[in-house]
KEKE-3310 file (N, C-alpha, C; in steps of 0.2 Angstrom, whole numbers, plus 5000, padded with zeros to 4 digits):
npx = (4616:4608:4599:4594:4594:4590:4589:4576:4574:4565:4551:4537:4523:4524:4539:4544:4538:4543:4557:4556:4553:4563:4574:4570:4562:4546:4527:4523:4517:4506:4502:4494:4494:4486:4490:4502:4501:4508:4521:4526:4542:4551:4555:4561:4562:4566:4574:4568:4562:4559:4547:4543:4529:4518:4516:4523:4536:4546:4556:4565:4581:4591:4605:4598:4587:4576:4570:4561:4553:4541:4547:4558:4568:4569:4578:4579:4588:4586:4582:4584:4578:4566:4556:4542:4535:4522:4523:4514:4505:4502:4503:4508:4515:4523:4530:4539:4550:4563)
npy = (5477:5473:5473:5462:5456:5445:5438:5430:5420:5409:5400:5401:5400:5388:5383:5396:5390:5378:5384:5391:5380:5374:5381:5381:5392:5402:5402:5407:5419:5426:5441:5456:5470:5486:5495:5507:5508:5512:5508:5513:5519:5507:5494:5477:5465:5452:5439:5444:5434:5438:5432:5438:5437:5442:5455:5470:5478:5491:5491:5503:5507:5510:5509:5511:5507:5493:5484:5474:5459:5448:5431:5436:5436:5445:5447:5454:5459:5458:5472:5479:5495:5500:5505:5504:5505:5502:5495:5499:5489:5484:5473:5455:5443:5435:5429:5426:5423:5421)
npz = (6552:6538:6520:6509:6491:6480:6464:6453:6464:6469:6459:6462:6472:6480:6478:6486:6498:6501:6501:6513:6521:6519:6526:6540:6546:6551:6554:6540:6529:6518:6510:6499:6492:6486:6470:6473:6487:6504:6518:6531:6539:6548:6558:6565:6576:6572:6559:6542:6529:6514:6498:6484:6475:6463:6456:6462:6472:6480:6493:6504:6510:6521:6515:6504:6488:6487:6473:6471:6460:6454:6460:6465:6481:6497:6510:6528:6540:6557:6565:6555:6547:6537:6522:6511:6496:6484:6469:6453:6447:6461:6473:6476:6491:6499:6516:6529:6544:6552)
capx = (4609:4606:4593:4598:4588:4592:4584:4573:4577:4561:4547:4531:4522:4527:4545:4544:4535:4547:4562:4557:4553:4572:4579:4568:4555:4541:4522:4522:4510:4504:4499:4492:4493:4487:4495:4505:4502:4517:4524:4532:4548:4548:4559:4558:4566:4566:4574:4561:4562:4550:4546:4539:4525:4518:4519:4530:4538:4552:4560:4570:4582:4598:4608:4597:4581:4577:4564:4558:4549:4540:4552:4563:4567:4572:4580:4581:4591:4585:4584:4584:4575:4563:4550:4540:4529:4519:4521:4509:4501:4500:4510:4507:4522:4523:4535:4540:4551:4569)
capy = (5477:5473:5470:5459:5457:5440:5439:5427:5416:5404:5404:5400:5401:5380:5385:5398:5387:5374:5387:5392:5374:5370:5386:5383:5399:5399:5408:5408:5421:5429:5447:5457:5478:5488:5501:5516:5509:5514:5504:5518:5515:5504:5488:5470:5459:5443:5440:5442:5432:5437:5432:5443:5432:5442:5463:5474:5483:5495:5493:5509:5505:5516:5509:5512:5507:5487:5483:5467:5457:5439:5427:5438:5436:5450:5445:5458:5457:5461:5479:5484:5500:5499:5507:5501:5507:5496:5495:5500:5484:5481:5467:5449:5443:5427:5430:5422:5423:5415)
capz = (6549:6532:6517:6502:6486:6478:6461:6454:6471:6466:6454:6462:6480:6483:6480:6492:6507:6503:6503:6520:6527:6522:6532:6548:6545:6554:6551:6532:6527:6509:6509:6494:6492:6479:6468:6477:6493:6506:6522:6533:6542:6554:6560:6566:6581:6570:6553:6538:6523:6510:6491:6478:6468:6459:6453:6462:6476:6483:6498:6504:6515:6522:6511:6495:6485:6484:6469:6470:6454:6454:6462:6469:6487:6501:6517:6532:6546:6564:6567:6549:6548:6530:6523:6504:6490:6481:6462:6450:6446:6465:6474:6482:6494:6506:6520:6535:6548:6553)
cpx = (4609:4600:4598:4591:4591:4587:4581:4575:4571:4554:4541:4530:4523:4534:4546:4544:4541:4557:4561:4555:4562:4576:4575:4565:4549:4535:4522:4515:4510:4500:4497:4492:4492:4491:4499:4503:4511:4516:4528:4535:4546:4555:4557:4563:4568:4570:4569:4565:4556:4551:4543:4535:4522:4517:4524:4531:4545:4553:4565:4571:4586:4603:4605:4590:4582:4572:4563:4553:4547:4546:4558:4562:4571:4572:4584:4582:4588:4586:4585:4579:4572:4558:4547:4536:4527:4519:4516:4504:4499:4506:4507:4511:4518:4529:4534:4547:4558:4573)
cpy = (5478:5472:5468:5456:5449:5438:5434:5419:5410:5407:5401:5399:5393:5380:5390:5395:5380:5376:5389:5386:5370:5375:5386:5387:5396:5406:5408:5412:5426:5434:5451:5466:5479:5493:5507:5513:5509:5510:5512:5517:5511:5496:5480:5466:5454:5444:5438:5438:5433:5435:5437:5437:5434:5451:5465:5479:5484:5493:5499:5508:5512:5517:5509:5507:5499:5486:5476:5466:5450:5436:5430:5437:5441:5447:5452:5458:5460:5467:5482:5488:5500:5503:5504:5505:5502:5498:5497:5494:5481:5474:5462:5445:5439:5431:5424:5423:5419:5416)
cpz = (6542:6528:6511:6498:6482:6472:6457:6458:6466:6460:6456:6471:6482:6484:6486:6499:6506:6503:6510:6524:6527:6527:6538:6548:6548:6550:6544:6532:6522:6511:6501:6497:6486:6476:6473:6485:6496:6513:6526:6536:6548:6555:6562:6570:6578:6561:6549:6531:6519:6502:6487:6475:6462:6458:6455:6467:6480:6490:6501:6512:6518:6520:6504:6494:6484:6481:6468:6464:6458:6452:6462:6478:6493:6507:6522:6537:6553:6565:6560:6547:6539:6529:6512:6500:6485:6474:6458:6449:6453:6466:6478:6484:6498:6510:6527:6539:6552:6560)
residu = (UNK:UNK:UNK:UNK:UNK:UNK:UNK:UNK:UNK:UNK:UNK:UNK:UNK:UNK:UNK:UNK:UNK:UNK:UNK:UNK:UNK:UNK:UNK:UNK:UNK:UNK:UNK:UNK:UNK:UNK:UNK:UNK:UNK:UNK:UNK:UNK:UNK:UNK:UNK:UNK:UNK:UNK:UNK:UNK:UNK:UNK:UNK:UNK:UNK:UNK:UNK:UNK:UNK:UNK:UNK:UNK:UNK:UNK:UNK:UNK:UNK:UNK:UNK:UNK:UNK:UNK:UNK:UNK:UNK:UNK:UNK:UNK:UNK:UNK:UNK:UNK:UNK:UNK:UNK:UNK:UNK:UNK:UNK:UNK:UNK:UNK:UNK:UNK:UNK:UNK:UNK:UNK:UNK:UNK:UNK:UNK:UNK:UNK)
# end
């Protein structure tokens, strides 16, 4: 069980939707949090892919802090235990599903 941070993967929410229609990803969906918001630990049966678009947030995994910027993308494996905090300027991420 892993997380990886791959960093400007694409640069816009069409790269995105056309990075997950070439890996099969299902569900594409676009969230927004504000400042300091937090995500408490928690897990997931499915792998996530998700993009960063636009501010900024942490990931804290088991193996260590992942900070994601606009068009960075984070990929978490099945069963990887996570939790976030939302950057100061707030954050707006697509994700989806593989």
């Amino acid at each position: 069980m892993t997380a990886r941070r791959t960093p400007a993967a694409i640069s816009d929410r069409a790269a995105a939707l056309a990075a997950f229609a070439a890996e099969g990803c299902t569900a594409p969906r676009t969230w927004s949090n504000a400042p300091g918001d937090r995500y408490g630990r928690h897990a997931h049966g499915y792998h996530k892919v998700l993009f960063c678009l636009a501010g900024s947030i942490v990931f804290h995994t088991a193996d260590g802090d992942l900070e994601l910027r606009p068009g960075d993308r984070l990929d978490l494996d099945p069963g990887t235990e996570h939790a976030a905090t939302v950057g100061p300027e707030g954050v707006t991420c697509i994700e989806a599903s593989r």
